[in-house]
C-alpha positions as semicolon CSV with decimal commas, in nm:
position;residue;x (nm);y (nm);z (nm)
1;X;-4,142;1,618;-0,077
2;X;-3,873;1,697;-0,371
3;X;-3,611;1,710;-0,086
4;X;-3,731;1,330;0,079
5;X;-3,720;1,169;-0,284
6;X;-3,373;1,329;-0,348
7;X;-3,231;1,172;0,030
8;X;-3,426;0,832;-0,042
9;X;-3,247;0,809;-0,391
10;X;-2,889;0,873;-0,231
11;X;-2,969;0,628;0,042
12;X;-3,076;0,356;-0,200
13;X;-2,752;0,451;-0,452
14;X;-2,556;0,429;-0,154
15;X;-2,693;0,106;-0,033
16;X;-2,661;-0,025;-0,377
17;X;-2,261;0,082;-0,390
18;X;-2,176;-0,092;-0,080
19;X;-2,401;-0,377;-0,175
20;X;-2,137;-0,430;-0,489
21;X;-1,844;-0,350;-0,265
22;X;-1,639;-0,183;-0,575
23;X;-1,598;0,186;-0,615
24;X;-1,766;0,326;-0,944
25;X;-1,455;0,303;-1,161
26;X;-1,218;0,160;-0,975
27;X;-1,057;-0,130;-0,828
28;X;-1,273;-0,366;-0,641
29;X;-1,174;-0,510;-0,279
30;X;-0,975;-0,844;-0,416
31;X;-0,767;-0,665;-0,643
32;X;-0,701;-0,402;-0,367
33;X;-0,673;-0,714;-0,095
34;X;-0,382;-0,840;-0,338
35;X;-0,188;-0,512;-0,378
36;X;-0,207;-0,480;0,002
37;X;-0,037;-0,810;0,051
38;X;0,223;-0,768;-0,241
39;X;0,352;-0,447;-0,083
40;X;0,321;-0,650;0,233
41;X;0,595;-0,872;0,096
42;X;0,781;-0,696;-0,078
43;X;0,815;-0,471;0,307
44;X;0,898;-0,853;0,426
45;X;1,155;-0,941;0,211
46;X;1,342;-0,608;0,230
47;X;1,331;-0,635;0,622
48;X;1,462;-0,961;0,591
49;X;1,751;-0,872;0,369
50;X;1,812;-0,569;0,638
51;X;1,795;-0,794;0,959
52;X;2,052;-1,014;0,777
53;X;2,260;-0,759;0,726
54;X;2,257;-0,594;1,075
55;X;2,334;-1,008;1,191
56;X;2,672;-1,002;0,949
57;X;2,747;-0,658;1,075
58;X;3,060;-0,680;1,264
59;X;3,149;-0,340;1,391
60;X;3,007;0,039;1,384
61;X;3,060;0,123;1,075
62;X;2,917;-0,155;0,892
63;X;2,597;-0,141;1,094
64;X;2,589;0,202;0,980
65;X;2,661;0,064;0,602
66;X;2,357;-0,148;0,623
67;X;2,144;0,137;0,757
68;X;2,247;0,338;0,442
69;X;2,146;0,102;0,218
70;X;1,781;0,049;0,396
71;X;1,719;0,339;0,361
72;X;1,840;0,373;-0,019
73;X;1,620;0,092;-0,093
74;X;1,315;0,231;0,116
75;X;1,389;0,547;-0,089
76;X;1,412;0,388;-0,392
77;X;1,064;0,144;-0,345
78;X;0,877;0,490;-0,229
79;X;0,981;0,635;-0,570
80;X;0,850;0,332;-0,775
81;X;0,529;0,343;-0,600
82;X;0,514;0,714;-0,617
83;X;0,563;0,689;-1,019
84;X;0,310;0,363;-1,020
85;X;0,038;0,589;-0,860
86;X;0,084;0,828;-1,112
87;X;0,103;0,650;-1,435
């Protein structure tokens, strides 16, 4: 009997976090909704920036150039976030 009322009270404290949609002490789904589409973006704009790049490029070597600095900036964004998470 112990055992039933310990499974219904997890199903109903379950039921009640979903109900609520937010994670007990964290963000709740807008505020993860708006990161999502930030980094989104910010993805966008730095493809964008690339893809213009890789237009201009007139030979070999500045393809490669604009390659490089994709990936320095990929690198670079990846660190930020990394540090963000942390903090």
């Amino acid at each position: 009997m112990r055992l039933f009322v310990a499974m219904a009270g997890l199903v109903f404290s379950l039921g009640a976090f979903a109900a609520d949609g937010k994670a007990p002490g964290g963000p709740d789904f807008q505020e993860m909704k708006a990161r999502a589409l930030e980094r989104i973006d910010r993805r966008e704009a730095m493809l964008r920036e690339h893809r213009a790049c890789v237009e201009k490029a007139g030979d070999v070597s500045a393809l490669k150039q604009c390659h490089e600095s994709m990936r320095q900036k990929a690198k670079a964004h990846h660190g930020n976030a990394a540090k963000h998470h942390e903090g």
